[in-house]
Biotite code that builds the C-alpha atoms (Angstrom):
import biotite.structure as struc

atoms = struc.array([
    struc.Atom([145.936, -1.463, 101.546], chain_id="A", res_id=1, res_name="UNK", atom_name="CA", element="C"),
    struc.Atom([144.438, -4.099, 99.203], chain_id="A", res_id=2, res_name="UNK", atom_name="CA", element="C"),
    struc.Atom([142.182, -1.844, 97.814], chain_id="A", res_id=3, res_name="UNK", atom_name="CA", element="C"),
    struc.Atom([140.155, -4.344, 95.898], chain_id="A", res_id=4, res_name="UNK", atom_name="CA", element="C"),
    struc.Atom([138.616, -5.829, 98.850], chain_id="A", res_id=5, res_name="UNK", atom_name="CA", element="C"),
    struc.Atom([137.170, -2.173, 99.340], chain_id="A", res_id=6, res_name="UNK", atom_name="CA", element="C"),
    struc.Atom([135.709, -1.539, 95.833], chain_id="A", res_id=7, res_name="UNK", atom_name="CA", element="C"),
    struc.Atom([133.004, -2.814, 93.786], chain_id="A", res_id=8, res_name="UNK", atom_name="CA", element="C"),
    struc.Atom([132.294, -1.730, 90.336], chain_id="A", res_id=9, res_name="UNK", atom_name="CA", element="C"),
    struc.Atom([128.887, -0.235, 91.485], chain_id="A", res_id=10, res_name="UNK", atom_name="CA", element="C"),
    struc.Atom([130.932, 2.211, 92.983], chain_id="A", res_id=11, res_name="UNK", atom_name="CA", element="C"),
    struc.Atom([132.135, 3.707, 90.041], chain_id="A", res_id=12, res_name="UNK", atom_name="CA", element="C"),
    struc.Atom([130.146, 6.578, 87.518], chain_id="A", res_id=13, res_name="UNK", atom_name="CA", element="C"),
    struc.Atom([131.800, 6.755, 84.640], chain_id="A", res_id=14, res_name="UNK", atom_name="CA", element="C"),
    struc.Atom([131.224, 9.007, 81.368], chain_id="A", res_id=15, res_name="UNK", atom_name="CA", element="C"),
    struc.Atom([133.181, 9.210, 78.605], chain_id="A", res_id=16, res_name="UNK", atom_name="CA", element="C"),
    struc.Atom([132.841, 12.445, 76.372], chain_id="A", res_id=17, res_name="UNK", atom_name="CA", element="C"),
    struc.Atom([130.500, 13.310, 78.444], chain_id="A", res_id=18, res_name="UNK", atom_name="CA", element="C"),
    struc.Atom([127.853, 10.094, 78.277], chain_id="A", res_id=19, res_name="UNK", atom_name="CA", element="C"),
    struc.Atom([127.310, 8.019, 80.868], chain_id="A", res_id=20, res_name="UNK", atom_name="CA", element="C"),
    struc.Atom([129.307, 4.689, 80.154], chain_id="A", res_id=21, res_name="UNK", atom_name="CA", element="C"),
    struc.Atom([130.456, 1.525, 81.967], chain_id="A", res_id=22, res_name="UNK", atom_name="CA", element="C"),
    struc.Atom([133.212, -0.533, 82.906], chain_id="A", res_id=23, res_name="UNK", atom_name="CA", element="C"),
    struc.Atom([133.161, -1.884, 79.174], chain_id="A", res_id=24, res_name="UNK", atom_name="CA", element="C"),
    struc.Atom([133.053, 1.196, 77.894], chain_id="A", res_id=25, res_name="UNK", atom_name="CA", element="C"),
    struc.Atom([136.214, 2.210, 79.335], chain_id="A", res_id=26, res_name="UNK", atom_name="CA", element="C"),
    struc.Atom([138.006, -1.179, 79.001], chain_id="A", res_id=27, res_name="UNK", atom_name="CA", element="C"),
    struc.Atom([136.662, -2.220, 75.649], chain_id="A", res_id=28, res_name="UNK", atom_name="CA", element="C"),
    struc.Atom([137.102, -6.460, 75.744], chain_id="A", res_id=29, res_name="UNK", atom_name="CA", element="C"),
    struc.Atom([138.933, -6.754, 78.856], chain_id="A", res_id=30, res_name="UNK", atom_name="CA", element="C"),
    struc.Atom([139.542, -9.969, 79.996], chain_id="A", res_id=31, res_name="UNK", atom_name="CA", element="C"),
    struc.Atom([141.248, -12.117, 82.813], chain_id="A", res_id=32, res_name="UNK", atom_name="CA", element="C"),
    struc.Atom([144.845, -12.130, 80.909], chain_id="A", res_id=33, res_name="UNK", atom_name="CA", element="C"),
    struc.Atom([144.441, -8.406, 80.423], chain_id="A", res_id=34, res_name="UNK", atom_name="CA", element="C"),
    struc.Atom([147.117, -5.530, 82.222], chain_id="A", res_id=35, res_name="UNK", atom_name="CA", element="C"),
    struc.Atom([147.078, -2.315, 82.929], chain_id="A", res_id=36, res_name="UNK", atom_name="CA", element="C"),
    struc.Atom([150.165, 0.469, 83.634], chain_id="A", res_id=37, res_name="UNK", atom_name="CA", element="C"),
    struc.Atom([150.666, 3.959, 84.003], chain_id="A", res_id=38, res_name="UNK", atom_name="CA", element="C"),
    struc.Atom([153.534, 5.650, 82.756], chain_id="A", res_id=39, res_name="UNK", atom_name="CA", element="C"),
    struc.Atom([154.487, 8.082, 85.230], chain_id="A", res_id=40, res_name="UNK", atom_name="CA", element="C"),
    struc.Atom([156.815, 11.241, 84.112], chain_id="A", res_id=41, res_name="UNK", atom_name="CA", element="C"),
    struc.Atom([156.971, 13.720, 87.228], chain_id="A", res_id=42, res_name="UNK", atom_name="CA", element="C"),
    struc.Atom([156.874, 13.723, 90.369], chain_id="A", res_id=43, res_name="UNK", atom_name="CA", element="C"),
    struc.Atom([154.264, 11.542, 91.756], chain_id="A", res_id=44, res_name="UNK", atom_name="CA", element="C"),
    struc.Atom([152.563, 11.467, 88.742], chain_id="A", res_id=45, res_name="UNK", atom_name="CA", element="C"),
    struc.Atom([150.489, 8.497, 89.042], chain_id="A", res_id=46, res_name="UNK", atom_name="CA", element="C"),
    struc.Atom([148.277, 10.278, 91.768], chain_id="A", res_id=47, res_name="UNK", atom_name="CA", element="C"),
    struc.Atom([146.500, 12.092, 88.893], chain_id="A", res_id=48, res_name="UNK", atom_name="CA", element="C"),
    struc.Atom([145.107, 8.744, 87.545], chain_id="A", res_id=49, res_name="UNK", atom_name="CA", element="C"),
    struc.Atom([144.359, 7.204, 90.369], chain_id="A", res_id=50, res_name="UNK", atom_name="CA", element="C"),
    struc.Atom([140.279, 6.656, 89.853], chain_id="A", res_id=51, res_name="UNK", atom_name="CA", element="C"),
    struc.Atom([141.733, 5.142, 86.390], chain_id="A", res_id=52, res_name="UNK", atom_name="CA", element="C"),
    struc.Atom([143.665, 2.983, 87.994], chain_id="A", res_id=53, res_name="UNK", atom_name="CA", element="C"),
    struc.Atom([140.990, 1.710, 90.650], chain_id="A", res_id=54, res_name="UNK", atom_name="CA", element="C"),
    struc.Atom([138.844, 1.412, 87.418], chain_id="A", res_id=55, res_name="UNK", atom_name="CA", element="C"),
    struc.Atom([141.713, -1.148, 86.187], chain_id="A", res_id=56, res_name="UNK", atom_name="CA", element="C"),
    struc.Atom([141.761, -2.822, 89.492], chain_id="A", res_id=57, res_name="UNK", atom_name="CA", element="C"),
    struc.Atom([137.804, -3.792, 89.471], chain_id="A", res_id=58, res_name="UNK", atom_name="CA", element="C"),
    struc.Atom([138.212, -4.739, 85.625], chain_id="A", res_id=59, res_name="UNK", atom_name="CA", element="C"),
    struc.Atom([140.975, -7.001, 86.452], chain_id="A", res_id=60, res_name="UNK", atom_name="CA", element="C"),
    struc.Atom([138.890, -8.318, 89.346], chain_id="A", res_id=61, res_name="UNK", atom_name="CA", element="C"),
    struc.Atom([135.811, -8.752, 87.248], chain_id="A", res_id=62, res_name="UNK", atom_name="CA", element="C"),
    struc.Atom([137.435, -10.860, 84.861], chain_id="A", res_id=63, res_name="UNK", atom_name="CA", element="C"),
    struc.Atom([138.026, -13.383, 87.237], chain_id="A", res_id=64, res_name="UNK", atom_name="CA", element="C"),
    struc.Atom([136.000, -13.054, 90.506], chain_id="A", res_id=65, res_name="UNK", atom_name="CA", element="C"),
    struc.Atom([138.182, -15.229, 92.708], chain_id="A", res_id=66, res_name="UNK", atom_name="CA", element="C"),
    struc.Atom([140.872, -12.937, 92.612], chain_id="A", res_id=67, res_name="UNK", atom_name="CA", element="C"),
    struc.Atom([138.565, -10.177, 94.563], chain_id="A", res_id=68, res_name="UNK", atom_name="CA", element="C"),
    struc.Atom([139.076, -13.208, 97.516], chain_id="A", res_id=69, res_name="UNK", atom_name="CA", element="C"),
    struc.Atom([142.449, -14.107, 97.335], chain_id="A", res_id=70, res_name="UNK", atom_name="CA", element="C"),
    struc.Atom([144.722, -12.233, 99.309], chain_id="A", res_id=71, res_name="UNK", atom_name="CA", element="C"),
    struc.Atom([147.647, -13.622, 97.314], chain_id="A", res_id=72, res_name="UNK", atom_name="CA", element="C"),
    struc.Atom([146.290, -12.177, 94.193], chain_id="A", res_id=73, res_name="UNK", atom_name="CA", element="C"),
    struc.Atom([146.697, -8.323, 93.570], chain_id="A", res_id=74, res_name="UNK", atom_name="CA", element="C"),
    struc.Atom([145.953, -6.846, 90.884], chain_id="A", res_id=75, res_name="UNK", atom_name="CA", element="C"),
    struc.Atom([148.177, -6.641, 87.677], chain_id="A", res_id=76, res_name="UNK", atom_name="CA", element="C"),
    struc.Atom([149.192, -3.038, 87.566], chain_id="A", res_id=77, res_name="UNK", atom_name="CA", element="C"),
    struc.Atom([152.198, -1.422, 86.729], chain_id="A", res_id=78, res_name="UNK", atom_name="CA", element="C"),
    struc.Atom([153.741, 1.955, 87.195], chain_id="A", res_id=79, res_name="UNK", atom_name="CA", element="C"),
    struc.Atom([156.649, 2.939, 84.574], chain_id="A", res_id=80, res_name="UNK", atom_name="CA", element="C"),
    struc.Atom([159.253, 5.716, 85.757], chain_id="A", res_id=81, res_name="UNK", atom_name="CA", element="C"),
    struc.Atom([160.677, 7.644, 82.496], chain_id="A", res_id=82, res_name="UNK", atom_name="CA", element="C"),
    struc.Atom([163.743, 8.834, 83.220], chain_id="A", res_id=83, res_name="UNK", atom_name="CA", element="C"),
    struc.Atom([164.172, 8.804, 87.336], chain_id="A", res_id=84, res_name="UNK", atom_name="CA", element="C"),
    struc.Atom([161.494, 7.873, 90.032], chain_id="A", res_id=85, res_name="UNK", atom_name="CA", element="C"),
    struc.Atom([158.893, 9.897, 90.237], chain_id="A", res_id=86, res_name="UNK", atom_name="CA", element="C"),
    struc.Atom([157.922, 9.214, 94.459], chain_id="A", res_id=87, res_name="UNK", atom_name="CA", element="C"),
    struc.Atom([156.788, 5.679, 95.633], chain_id="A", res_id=88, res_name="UNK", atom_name="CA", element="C"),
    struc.Atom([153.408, 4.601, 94.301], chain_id="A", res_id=89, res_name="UNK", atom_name="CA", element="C"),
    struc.Atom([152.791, 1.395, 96.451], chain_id="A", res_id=90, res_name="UNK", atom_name="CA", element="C"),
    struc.Atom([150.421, 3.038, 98.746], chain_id="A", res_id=91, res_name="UNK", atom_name="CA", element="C"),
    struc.Atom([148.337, 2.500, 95.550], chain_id="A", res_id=92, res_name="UNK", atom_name="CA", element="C"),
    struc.Atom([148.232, -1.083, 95.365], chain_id="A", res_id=93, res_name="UNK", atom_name="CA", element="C"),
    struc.Atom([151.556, -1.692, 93.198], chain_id="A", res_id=94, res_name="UNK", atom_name="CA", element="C"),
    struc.Atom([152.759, -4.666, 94.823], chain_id="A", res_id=95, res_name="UNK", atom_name="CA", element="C"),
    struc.Atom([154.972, -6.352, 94.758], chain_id="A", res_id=96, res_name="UNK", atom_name="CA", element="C"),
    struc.Atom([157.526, -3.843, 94.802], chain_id="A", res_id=97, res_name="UNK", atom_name="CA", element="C"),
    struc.Atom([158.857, -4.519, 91.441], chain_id="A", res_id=98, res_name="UNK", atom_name="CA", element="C"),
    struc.Atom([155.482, -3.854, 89.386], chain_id="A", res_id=99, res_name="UNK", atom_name="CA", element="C"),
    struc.Atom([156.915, -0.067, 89.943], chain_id="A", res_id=100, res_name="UNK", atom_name="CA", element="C"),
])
């Protein structure tokens, strides 16, 4: 699934300690050369983080708005295994297969 061609930012409510924030309030200066990753410790630990990582996706995106429209563009995520893999994580829009 490319998943940002099925989000928009508007989508999202965020609050952070409990006030309602933004996109800029979570990602403080992002910008178009900015990167996200998870580090992932047991077993399919990166579904816990998911709406964080979607989050990532549309701040990527919104950096630079052509890459919402290029298919050949996803976003640049990355999911770090300590010590063994922790279950396949693609599903979540870590492609290609070595950004896990």
């Amino acid at each position: 699934m490319h998943v940002v061609s099925l989000l928009r930012t508007d989508m999202f409510s965020i609050r952070i300690g409990g006030v309602a924030s933004g996109l800029d309030d979570l990602f403080p200066d992002w910008t178009e050369l900015d990167r996200f990753g998870l580090v992932i410790d047991e077993p399919s630990g990166g579904v816990g983080a998911t709406h964080l990582l979607q989050a990532a996706m549309m701040a990527y995106c919104d950096a630079k708005p052509p890459r919402r429209t290029s298919r050949a563009v996803y976003p640049e995520i990355y999911a770090f295994h300590i010590g063994k893999c922790h279950g396949a994580h693609g599903p979540y829009d870590f492609w290609p297969a070595r950004r896990e």
